[in-house]
NUVO-429543 format. One record per residue (C-alpha): residue number from 1; x, z, y; residue in three letters. Coordinates in steps of 0.2 Angstrom, whole numbers, padded with zeros to 4 digits. Layout:
BEGIN
+-----+-------+-------+-------+------+
|  nr |    c1 |    c3 |    c2 | rest |
+-----+-------+-------+-------+------+
| NUM |     X |     Z |     Y |  ALA |
...
+-----+-------+-------+-------+------+
! end
This chain:
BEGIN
+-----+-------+-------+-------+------+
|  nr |    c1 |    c3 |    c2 | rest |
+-----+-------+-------+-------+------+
|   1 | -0128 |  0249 |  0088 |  UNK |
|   2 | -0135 |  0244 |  0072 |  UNK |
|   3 | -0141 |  0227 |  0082 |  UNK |
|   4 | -0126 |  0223 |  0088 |  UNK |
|   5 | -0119 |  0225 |  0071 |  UNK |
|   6 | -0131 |  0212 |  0063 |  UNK |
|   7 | -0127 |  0200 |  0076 |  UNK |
|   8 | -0107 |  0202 |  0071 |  UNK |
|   9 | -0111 |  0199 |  0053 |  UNK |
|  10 | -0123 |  0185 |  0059 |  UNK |
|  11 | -0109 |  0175 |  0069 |  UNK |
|  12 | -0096 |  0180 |  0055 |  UNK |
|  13 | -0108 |  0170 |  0042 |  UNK |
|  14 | -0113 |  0156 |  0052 |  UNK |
|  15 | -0093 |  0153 |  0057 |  UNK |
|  16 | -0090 |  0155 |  0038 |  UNK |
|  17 | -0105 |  0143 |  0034 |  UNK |
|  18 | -0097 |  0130 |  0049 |  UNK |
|  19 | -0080 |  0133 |  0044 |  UNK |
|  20 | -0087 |  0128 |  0022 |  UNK |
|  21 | -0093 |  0114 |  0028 |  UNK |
|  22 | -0082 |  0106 |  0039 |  UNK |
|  23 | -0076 |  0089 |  0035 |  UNK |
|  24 | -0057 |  0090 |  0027 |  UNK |
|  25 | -0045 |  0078 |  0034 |  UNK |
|  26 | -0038 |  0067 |  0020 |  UNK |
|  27 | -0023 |  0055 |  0019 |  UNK |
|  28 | -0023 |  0040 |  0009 |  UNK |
|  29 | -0010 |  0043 |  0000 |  UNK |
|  30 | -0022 |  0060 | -0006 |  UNK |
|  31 | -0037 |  0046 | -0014 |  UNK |
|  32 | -0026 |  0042 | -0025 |  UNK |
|  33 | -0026 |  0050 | -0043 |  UNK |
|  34 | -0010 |  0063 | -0045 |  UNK |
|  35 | -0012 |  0061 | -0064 |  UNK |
|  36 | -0016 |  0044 | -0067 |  UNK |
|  37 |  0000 |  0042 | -0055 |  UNK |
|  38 |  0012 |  0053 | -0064 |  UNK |
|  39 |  0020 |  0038 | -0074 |  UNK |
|  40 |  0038 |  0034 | -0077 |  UNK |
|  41 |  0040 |  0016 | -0068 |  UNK |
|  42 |  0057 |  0010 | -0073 |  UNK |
|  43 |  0055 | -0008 | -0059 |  UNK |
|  44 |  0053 |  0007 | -0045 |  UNK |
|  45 |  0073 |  0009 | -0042 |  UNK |
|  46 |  0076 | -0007 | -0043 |  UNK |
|  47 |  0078 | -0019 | -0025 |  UNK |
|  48 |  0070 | -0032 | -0022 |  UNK |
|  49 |  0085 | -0046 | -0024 |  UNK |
|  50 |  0086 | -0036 | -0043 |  UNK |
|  51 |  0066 | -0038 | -0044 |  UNK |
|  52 |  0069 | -0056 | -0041 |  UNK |
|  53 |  0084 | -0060 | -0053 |  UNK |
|  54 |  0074 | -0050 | -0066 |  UNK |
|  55 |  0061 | -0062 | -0065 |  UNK |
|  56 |  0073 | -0077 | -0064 |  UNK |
|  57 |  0079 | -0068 | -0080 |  UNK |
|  58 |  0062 | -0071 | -0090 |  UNK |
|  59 |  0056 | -0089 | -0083 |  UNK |
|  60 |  0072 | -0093 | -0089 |  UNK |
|  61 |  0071 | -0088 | -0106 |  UNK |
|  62 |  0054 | -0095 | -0107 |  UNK |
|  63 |  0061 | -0111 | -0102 |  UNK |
|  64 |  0072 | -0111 | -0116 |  UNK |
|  65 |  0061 | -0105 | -0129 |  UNK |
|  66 |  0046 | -0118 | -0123 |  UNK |
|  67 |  0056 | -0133 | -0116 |  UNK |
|  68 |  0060 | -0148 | -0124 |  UNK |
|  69 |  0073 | -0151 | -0113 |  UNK |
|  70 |  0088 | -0162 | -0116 |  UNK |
|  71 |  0104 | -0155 | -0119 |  UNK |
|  72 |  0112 | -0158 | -0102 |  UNK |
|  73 |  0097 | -0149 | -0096 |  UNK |
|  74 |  0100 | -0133 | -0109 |  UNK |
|  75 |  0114 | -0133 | -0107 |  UNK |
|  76 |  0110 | -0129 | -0085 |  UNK |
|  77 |  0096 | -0117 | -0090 |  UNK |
|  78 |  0109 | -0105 | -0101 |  UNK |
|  79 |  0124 | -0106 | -0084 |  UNK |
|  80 |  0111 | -0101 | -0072 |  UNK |
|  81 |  0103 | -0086 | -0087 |  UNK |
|  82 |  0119 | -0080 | -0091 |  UNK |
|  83 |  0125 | -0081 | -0073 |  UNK |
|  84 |  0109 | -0070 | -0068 |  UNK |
|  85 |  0112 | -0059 | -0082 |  UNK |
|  86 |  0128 | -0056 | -0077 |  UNK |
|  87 |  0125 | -0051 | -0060 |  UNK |
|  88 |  0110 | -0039 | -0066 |  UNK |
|  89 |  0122 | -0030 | -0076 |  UNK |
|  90 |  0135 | -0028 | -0065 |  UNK |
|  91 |  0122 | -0019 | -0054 |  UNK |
|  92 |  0118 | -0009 | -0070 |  UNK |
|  93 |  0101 | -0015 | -0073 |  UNK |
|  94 |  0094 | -0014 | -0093 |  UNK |
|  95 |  0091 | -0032 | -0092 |  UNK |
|  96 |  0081 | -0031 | -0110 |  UNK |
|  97 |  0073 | -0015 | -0110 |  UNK |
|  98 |  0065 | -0015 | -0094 |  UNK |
|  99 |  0059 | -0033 | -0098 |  UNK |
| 100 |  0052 | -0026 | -0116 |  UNK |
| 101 |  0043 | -0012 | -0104 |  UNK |
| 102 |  0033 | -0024 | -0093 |  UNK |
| 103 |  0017 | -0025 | -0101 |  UNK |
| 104 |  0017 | -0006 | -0104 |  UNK |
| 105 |  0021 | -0001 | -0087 |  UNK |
| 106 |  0009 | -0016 | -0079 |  UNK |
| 107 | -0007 | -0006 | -0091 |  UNK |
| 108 | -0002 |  0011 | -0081 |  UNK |
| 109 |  0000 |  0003 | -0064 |  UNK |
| 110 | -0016 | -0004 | -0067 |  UNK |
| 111 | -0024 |  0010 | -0071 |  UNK |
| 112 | -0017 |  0020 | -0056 |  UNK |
| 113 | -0023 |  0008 | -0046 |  UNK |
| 114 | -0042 |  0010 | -0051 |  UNK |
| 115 | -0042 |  0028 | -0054 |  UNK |
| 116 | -0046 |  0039 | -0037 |  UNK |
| 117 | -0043 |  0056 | -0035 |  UNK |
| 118 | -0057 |  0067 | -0044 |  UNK |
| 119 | -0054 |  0084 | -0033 |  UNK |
| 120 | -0061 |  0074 | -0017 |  UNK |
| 121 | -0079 |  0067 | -0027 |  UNK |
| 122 | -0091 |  0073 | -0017 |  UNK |
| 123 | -0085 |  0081 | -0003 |  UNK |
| 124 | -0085 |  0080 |  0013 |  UNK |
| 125 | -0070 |  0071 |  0023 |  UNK |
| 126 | -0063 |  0065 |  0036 |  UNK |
| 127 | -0048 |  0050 |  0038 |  UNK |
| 128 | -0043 |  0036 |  0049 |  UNK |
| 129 | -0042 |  0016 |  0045 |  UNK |
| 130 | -0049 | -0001 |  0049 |  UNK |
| 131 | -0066 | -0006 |  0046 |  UNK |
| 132 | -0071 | -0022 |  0039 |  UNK |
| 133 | -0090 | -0024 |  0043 |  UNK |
| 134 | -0103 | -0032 |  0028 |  UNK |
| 135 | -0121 | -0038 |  0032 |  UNK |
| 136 | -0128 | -0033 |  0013 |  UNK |
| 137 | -0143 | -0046 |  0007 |  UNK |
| 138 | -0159 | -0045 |  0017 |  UNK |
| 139 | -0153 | -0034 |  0031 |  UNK |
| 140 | -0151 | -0039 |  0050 |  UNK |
| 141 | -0140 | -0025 |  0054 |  UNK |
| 142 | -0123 | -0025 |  0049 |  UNK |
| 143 | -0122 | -0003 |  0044 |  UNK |
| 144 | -0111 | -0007 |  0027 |  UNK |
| 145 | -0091 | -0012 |  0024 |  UNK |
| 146 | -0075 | -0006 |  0020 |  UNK |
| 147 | -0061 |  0005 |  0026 |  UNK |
| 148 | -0043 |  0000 |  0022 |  UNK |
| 149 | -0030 |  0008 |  0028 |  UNK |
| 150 | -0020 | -0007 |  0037 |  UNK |
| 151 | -0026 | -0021 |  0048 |  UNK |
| 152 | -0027 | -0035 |  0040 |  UNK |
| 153 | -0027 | -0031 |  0022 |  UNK |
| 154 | -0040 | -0043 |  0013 |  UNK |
| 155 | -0037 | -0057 |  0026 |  UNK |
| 156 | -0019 | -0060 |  0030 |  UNK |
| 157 | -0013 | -0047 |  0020 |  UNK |
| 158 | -0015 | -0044 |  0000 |  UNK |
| 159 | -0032 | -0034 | -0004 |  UNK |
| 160 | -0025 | -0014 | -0006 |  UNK |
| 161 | -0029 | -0007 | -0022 |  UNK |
| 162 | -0047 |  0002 | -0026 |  UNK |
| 163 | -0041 |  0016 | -0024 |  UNK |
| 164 | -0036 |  0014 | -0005 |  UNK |
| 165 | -0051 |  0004 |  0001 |  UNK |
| 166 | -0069 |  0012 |  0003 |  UNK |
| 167 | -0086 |  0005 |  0004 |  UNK |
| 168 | -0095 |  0015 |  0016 |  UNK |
| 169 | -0113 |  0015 |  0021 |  UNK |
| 170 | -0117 |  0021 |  0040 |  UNK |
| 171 | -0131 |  0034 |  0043 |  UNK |
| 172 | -0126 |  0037 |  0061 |  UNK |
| 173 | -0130 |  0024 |  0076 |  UNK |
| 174 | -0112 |  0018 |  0079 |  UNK |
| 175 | -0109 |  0001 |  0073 |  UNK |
| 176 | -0092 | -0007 |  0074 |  UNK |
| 177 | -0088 | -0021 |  0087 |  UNK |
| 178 | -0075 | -0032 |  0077 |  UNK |
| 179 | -0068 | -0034 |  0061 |  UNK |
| 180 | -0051 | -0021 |  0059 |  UNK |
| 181 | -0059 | -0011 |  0071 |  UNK |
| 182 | -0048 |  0005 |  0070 |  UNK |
| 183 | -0060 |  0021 |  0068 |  UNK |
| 184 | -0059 |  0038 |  0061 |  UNK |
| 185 | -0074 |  0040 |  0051 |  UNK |
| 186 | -0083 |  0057 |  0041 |  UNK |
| 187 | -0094 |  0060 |  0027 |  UNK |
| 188 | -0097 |  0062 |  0009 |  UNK |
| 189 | -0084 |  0055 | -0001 |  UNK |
| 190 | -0090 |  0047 | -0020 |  UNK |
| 191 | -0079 |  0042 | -0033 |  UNK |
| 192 | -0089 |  0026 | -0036 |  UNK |
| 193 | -0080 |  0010 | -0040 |  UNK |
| 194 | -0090 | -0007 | -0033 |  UNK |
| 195 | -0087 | -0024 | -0033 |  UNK |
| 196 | -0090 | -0038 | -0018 |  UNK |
| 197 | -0084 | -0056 | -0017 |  UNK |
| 198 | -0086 | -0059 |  0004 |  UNK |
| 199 | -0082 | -0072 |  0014 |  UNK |
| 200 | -0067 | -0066 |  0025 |  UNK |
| 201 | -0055 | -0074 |  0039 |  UNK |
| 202 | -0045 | -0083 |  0026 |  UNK |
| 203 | -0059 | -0086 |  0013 |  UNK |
| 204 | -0067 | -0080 | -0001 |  UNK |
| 205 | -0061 | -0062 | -0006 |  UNK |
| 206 | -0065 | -0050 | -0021 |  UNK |
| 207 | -0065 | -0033 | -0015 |  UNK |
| 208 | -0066 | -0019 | -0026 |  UNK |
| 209 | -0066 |  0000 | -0022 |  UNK |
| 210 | -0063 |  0016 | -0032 |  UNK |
| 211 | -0075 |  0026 | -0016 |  UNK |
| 212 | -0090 |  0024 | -0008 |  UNK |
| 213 | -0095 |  0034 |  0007 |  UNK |
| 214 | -0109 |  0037 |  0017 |  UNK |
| 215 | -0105 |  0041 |  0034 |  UNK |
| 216 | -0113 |  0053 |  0046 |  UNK |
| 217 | -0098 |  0053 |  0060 |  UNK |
| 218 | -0089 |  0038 |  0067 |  UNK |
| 219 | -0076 |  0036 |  0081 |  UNK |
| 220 | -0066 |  0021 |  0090 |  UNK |
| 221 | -0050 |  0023 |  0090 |  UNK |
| 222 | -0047 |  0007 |  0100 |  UNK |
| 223 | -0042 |  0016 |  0114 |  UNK |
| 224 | -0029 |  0027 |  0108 |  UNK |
| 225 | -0022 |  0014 |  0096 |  UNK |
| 226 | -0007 |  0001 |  0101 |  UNK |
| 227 | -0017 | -0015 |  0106 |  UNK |
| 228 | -0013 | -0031 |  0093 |  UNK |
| 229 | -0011 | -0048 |  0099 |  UNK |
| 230 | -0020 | -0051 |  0084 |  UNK |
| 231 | -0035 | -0042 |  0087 |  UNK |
| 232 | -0041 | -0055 |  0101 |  UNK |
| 233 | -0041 | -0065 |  0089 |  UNK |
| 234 | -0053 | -0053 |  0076 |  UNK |
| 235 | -0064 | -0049 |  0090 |  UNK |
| 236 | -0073 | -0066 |  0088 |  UNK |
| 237 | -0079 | -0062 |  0071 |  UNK |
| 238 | -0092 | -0050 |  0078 |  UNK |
| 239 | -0107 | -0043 |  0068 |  UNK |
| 240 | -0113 | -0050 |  0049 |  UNK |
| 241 | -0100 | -0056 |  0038 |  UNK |
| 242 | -0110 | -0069 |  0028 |  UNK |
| 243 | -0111 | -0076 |  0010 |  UNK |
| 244 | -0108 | -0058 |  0001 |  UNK |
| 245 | -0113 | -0053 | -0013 |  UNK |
| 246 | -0115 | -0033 | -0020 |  UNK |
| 247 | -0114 | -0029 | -0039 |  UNK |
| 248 | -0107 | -0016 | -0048 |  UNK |
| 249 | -0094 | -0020 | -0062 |  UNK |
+-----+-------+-------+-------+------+
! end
């Protein structure tokens, strides 16, 4: 009996000890800071025709203010301002204060951007995304790169920001076959911001990250994903992505 007994407690603490240290499944919505995020952004409800007269709004003004232009050409610049204003007020848009808010609210974007979620710094995750392998200097094998969350970001698409990209370093022997490879990949998470320029599809590209992680599970997702046309065309960027740098800010 009292065997048996010891066994129970010894399967109930090694399931406990599994079960600790299981890798959590994260979004990537969740790297991203909940406090550094928590700002009022007044441009956020507006659309993207209002986005564009608002900015239409201010290059005009400039113009105004800067150009010495002739008065025919004044007096085009102020019927297409006040026409723009117009319209932006119709729609009910604070033409002036939102544009005496843009620097303000462009400092706290910024800052969200960088800033990663604190409460995942080393722990042990788990999430999906697209791998975009890196030889590092003075390595043959490629066991470095980043995860984005969409194919294509970096290349065809606009870089995410830090806090949605991670440089991860592989310590398992799976190694991707092509760049935007999809994968589902585990390990420790670090809150750890880096910066690479690399030489990409479409050129050179800064990439910075708020993350690094070292990865000690990786899975293809290939198979269970929707093929892309475009990924014909990625698979022949096999292996090293040349002319890279790694520095720290």
């Amino acid at each position: 009996m009292k065997i048996k007994r010891w066994m129970l407690c010894l399967a109930a603490t090694l399931l406990f000890t599994v079960s600790a240290f299981a890798a959590m499944p994260v979004r990537w919505d969740q790297l991203k800071d909940p406090e550094a995020a928590a700002y009022e952004d007044p441009f956020a409800a507006l659309s993207g025709t209002e986005l564009r007269s608002l900015g239409t709004v201010l290059r005009l003004r400039q113009q105004l203010d800067e150009t010495a232009a002739t008065d025919a050409d004044r007096s085009t610049l102020k019927r297409r301002l006040q026409q723009e204003e117009a319209q932006l007020a119709a729609a009910g848009v604070p033409t002036d204060k939102l544009l005496s808010q843009r620097f303000e609210v462009a400092k706290k974007r910024a800052a969200a951007s960088l800033a990663g979620n604190k409460a995942l710094a080393g722990r042990d995750i788990e999430i999906t995304g697209y791998v975009i392998p890196v030889q590092e200097p003075g390595s043959d094998e490629v066991i470095a790169g980043y995860l984005v969350p969409e194919q294509g970001m970096c290349s065809h698409m606009p870089a995410p920001d830090p806090n949605q990209m991670i440089r991860y370093r592989l310590s398992t022997g799976w190694r991707a076959e092509y760049v935007y490879e999809p994968v589902r990949l585990t390990g420790r998470l670090s809150l750890k911001t880096t910066r690479q320029e690399i030489t990409l599809l479409d050129g050179q590209v800064d990439m910075i990250a708020a993350f690094e992680m070292v990865v000690t599970g990786a899975q293809s997702l290939g198979e269970e994903t929707t093929p892309d046309p475009m990924s014909r065309i990625w698979k022949f960027f096999k292996g090293p992505v040349p002319e890279n740098s790694w520095k720290h800010p």
